[in-house]
TORLO-894295 format. One record per residue: y, x, z of N, C-alpha, C in turn; residue in three letters. Coordinates in steps of 0.02 Angstrom, whole numbers. Layout:
<recs>
+--------+--------+--------+--------+--------+--------+--------+--------+--------+------+
!   n.yy !   n.xx !   n.zz !  ca.yy !  ca.xx !  ca.zz !   c.yy !   c.xx !   c.zz ! type !
+--------+--------+--------+--------+--------+--------+--------+--------+--------+------+
!      Y !      X !      Z !      Y !      X !      Z !      Y !      X !      Z !  ALA !
...
+--------+--------+--------+--------+--------+--------+--------+--------+--------+------+
</recs>
This chain:
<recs>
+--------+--------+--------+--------+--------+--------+--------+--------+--------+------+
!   n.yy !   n.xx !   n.zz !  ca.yy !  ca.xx !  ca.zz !   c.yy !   c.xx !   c.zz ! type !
+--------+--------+--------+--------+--------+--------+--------+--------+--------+------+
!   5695 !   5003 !   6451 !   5655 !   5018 !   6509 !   5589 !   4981 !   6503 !  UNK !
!   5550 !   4998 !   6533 !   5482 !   4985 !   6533 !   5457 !   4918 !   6579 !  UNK !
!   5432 !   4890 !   6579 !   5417 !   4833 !   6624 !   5350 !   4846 !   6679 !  UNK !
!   5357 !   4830 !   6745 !   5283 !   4871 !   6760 !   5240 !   4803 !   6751 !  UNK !
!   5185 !   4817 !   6752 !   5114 !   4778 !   6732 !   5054 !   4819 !   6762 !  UNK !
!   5010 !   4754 !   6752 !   4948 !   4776 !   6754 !   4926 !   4766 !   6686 !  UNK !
!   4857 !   4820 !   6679 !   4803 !   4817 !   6611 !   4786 !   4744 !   6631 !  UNK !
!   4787 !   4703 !   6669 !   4769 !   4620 !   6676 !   4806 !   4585 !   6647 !  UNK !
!   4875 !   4620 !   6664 !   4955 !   4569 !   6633 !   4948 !   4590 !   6552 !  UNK !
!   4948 !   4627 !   6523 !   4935 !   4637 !   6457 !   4868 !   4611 !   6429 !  UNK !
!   4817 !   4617 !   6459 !   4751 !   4588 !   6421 !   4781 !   4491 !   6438 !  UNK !
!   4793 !   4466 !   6505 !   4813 !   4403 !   6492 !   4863 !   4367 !   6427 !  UNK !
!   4913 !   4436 !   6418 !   4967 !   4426 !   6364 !   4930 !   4402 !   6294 !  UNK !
!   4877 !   4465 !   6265 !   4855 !   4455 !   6223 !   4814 !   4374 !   6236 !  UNK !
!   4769 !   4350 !   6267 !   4731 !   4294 !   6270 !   4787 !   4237 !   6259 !  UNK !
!   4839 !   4260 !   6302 !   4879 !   4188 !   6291 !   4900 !   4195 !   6226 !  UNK !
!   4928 !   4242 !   6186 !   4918 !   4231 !   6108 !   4881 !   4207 !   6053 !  UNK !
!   4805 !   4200 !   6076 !   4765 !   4195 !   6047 !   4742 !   4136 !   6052 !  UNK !
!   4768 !   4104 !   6125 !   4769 !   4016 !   6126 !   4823 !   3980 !   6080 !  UNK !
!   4877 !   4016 !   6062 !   4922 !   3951 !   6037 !   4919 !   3957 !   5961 !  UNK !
!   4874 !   3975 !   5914 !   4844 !   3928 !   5848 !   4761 !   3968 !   5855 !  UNK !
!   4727 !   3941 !   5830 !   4671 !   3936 !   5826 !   4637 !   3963 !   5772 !  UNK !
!   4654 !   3982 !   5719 !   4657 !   4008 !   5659 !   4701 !   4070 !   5679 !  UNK !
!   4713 !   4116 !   5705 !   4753 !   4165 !   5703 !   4701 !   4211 !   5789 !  UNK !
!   4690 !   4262 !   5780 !   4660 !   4309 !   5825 !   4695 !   4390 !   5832 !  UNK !
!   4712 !   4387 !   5885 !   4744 !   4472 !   5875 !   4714 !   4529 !   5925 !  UNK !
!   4716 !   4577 !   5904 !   4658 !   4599 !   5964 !   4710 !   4659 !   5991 !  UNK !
!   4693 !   4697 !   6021 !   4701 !   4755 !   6044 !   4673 !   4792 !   6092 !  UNK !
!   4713 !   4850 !   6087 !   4684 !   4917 !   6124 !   4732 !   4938 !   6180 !  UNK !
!   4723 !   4930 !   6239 !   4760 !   4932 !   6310 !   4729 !   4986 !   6353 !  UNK !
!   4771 !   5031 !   6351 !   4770 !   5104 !   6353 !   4808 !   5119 !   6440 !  UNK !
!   4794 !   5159 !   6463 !   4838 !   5166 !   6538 !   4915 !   5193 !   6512 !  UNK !
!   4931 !   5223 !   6447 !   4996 !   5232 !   6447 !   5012 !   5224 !   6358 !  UNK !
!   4995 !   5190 !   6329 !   4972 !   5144 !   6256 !   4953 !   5090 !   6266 !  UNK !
!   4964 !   5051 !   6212 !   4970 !   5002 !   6189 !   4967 !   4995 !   6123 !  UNK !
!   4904 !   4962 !   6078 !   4917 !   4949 !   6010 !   4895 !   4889 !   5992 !  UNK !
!   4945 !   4854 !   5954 !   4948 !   4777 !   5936 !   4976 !   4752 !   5873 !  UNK !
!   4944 !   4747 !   5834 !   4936 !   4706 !   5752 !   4985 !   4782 !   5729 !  UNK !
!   5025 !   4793 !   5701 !   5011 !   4845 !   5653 !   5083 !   4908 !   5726 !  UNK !
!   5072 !   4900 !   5789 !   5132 !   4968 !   5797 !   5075 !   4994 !   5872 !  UNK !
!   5082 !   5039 !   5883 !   5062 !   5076 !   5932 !   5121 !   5076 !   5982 !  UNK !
!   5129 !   5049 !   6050 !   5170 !   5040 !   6116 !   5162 !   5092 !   6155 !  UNK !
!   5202 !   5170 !   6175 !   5178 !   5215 !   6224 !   5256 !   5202 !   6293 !  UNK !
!   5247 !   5215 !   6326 !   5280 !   5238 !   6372 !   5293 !   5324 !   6393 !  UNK !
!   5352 !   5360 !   6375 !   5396 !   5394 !   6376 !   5443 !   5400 !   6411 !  UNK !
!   5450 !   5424 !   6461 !   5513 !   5462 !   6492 !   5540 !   5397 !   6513 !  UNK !
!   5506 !   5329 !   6542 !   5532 !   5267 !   6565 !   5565 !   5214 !   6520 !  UNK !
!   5537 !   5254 !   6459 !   5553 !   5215 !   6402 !   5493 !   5171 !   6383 !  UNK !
!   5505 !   5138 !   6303 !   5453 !   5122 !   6262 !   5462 !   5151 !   6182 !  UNK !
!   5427 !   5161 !   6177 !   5431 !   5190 !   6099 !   5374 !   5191 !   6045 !  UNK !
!   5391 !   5158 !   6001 !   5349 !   5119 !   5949 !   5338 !   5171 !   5919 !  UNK !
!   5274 !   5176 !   5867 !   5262 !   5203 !   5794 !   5212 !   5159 !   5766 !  UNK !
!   5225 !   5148 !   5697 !   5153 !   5122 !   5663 !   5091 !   5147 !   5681 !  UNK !
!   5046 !   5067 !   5689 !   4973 !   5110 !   5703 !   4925 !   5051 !   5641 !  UNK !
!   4889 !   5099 !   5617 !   4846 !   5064 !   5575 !   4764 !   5065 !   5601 !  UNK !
!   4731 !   5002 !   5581 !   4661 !   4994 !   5634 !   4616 !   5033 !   5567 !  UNK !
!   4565 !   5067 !   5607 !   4525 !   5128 !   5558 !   4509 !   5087 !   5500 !  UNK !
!   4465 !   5026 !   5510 !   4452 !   4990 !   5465 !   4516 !   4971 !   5409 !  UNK !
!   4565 !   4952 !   5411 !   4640 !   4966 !   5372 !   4632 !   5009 !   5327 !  UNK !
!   4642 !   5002 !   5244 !   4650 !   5019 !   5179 !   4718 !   5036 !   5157 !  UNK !
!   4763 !   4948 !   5169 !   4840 !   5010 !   5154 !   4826 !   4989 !   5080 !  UNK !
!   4799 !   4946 !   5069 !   4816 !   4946 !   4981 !   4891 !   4919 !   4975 !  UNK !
!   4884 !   4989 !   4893 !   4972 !   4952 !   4884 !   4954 !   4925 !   4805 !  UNK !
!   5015 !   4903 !   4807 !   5005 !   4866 !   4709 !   5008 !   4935 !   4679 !  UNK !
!   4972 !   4939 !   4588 !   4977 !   4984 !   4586 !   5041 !   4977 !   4520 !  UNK !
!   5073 !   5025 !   4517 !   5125 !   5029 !   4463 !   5128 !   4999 !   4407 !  UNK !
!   5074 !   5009 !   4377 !   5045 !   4996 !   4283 !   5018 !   4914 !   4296 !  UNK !
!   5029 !   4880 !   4329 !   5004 !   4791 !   4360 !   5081 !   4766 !   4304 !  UNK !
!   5047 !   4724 !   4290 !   5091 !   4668 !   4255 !   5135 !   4607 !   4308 !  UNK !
!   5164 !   4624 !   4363 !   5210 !   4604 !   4400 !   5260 !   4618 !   4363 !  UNK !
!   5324 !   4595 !   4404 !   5406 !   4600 !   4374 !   5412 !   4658 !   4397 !  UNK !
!   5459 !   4693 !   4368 !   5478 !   4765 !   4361 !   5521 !   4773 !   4445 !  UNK !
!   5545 !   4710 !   4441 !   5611 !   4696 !   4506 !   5555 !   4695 !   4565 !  UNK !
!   5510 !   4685 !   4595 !   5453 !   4703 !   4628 !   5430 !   4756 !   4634 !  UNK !
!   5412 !   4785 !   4591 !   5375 !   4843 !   4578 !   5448 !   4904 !   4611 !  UNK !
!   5496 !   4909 !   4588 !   5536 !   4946 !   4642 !   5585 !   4910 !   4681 !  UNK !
!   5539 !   4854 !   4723 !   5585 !   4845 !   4782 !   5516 !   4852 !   4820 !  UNK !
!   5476 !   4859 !   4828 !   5397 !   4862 !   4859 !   5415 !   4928 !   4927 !  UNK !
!   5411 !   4982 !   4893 !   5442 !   5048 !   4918 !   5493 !   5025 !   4983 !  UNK !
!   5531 !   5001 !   4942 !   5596 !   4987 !   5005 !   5575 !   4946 !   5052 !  UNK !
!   5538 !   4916 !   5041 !   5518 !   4853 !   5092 !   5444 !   4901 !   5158 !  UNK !
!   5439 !   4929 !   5098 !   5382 !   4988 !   5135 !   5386 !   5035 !   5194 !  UNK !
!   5462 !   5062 !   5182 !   5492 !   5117 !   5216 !   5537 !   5074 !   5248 !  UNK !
!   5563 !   5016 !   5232 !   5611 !   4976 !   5284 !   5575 !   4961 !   5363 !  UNK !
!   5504 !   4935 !   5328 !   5450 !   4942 !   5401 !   5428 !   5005 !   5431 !  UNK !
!   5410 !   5044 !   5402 !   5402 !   5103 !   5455 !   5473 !   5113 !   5492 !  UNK !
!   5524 !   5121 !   5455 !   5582 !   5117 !   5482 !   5571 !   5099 !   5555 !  UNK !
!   5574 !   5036 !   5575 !   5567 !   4979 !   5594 !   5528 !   4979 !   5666 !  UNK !
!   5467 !   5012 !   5621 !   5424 !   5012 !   5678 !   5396 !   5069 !   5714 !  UNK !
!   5449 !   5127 !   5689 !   5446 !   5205 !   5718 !   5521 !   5204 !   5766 !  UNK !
!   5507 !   5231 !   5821 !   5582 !   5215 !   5854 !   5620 !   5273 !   5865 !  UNK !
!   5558 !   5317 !   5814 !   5575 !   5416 !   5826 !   5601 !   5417 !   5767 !  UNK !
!   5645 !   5460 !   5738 !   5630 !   5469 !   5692 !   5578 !   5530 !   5659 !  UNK !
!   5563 !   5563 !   5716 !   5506 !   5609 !   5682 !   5433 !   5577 !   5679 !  UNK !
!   5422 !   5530 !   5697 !   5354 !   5478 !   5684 !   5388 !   5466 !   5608 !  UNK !
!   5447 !   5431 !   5598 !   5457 !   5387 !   5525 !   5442 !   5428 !   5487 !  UNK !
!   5472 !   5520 !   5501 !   5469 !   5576 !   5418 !   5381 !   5572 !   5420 !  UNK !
!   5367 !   5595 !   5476 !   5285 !   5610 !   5461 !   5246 !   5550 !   5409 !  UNK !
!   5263 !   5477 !   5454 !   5237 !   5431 !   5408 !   5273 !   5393 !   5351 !  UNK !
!   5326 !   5438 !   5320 !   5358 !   5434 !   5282 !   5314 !   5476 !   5209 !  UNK !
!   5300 !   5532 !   5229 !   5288 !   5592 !   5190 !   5208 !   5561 !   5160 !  UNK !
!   5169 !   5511 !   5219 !   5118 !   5493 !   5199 !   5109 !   5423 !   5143 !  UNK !
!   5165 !   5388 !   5168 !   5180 !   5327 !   5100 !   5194 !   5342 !   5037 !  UNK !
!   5220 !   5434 !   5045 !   5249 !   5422 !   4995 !   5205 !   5452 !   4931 !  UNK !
!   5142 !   5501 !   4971 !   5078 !   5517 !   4929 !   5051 !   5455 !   4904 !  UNK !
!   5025 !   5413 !   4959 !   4990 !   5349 !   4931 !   5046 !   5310 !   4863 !  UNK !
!   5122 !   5286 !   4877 !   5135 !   5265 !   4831 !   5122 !   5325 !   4756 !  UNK !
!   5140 !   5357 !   4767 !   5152 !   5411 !   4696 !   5064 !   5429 !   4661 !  UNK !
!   5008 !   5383 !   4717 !   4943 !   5403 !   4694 !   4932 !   5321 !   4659 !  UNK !
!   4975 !   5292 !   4660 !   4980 !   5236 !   4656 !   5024 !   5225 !   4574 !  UNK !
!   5039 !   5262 !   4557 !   5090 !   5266 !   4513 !   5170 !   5249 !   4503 !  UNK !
!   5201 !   5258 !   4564 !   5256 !   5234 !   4570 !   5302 !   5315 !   4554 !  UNK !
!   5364 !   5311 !   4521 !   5387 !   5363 !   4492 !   5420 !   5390 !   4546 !  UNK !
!   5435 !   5464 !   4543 !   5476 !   5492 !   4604 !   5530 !   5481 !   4617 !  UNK !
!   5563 !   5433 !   4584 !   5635 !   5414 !   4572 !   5642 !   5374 !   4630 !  UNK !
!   5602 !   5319 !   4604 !   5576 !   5260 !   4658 !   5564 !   5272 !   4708 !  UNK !
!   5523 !   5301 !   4740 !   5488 !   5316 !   4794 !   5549 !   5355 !   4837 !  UNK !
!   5570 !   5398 !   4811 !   5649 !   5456 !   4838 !   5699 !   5398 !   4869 !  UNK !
!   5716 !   5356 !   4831 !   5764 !   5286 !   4839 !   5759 !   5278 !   4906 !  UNK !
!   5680 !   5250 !   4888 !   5665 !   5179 !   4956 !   5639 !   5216 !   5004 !  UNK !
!   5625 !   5293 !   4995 !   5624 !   5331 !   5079 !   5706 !   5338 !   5099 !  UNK !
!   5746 !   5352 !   5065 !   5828 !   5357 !   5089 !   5852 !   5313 !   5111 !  UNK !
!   5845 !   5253 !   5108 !   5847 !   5198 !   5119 !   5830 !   5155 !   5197 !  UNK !
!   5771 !   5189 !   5204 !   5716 !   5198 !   5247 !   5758 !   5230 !   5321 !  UNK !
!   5764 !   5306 !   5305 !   5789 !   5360 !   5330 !   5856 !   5348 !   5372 !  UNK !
!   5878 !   5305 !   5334 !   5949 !   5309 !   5352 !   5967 !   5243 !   5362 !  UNK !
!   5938 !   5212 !   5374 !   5909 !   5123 !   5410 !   5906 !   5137 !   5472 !  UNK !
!   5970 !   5087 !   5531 !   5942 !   5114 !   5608 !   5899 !   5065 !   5611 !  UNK !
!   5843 !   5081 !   5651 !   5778 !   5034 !   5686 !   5790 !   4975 !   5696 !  UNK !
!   5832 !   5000 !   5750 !   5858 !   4931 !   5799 !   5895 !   4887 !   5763 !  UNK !
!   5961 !   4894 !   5701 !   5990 !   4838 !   5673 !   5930 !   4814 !   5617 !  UNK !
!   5857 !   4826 !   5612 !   5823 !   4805 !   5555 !   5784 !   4756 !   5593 !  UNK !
!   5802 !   4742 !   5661 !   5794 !   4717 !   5716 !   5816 !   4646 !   5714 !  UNK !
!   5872 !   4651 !   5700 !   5917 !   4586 !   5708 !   5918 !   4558 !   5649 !  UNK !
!   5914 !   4481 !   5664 !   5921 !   4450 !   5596 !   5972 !   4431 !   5557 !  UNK !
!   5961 !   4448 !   5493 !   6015 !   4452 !   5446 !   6037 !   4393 !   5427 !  UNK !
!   6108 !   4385 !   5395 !   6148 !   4338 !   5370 !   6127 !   4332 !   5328 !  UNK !
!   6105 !   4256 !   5287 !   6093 !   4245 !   5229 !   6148 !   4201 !   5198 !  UNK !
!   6145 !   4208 !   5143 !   6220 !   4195 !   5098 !   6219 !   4126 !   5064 !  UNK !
!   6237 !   4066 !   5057 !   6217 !   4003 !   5022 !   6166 !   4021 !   4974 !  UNK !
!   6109 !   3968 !   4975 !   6059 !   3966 !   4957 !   6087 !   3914 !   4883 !  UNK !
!   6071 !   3963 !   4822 !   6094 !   3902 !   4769 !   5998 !   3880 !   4742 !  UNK !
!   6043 !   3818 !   4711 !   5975 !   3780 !   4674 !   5965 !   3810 !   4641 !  UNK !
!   5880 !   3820 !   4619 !   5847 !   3859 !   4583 !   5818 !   3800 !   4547 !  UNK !
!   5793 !   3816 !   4462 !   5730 !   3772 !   4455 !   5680 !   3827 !   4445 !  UNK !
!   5630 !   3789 !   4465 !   5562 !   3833 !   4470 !   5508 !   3829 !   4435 !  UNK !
!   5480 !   3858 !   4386 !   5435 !   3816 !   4342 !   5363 !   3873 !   4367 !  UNK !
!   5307 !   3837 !   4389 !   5265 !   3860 !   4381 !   5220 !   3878 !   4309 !  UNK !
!   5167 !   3923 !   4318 !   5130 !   3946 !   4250 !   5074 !   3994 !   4252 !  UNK !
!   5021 !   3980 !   4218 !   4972 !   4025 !   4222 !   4997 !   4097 !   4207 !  UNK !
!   4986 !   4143 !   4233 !   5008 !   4222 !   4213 !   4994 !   4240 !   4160 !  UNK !
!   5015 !   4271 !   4119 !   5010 !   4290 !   4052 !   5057 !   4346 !   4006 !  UNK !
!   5047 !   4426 !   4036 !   5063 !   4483 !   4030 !   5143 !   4456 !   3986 !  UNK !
!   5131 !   4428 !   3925 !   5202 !   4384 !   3887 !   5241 !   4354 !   3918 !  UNK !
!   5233 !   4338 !   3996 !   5272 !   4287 !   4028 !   5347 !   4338 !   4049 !  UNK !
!   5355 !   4410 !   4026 !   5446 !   4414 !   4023 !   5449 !   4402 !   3964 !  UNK !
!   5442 !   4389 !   3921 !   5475 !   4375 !   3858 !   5508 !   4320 !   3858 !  UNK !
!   5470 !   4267 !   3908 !   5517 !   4197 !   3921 !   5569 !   4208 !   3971 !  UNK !
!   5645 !   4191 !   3935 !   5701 !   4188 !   3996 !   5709 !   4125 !   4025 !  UNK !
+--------+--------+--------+--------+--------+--------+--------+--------+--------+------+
</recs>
């Protein structure tokens, strides 16, 4: 359900955000029945609320591109992590296909294979919103050693 407010109670919301670090600014756009704030668009519906991604015009959307000398294990978990957020932050699912269909031009213009991209929209698709919501169980954390290093395309050859 929807909370009632004023365009005062929401513009105060944002300011009081913008007081507690000083280095961090968020702006938005406060609409009589919208709402858009750092990356989702807020409408009110049928006494509801219902999210979709919103990107600010100025917003590029760069993604890594395929042929980058990153770890391979990155390069297709990127996708999933991609479509896990629209997921996420579409509460329709006909907002997620639409901006589903559009990630998935940009990744594939991007060079990511259709294999990949097919995966981490299914993934996506069939992800409910709301449990991507709640925070997950993490499993004992084992010791790692960590060696830092300048990058250097050869750096899988070292195990």
């Amino acid at each position: 359900m929807t909370k009632s407010g004023t365009r005062e109670d929401a513009t105060t919301f944002v300011e009081w955000l913008n007081a507690l670090n000083p280095f961090l600014r968020f702006t938005s756009t406060i609409g009589d029945i919208e709402l858009s704030f750092l990356d989702l668009l807020i409408a009110e519906k049928d006494g509801f609320l219902k999210t979709e991604v919103f990107y600010k015009p100025t917003d590029r959307n760069n993604l890594l591109q395929f042929q980058s000398f990153h770890p391979r294990s990155l390069k297709d978990n990127l996708p999933v992590g991609q479509f896990l957020r629209l997921r996420r932050n579409c509460s329709e699912l006909a907002h997620y296909t639409k901006r589903a269909k559009k990630l998935t031009k940009k990744l594939r213009a991007k060079g990511y294979l259709a294999h990949i991209t097919r995966r981490a929209e299914k993934k996506g698709r069939f992800s409910h919103g709301y449990l991507l919501l709640q925070p997950s169980e993490r499993s004992e954390k084992k010791e790692r050693l960590i060696c830092v290093t300048t990058f250097n395309p050869l750096s899988n050859t070292v195990n």
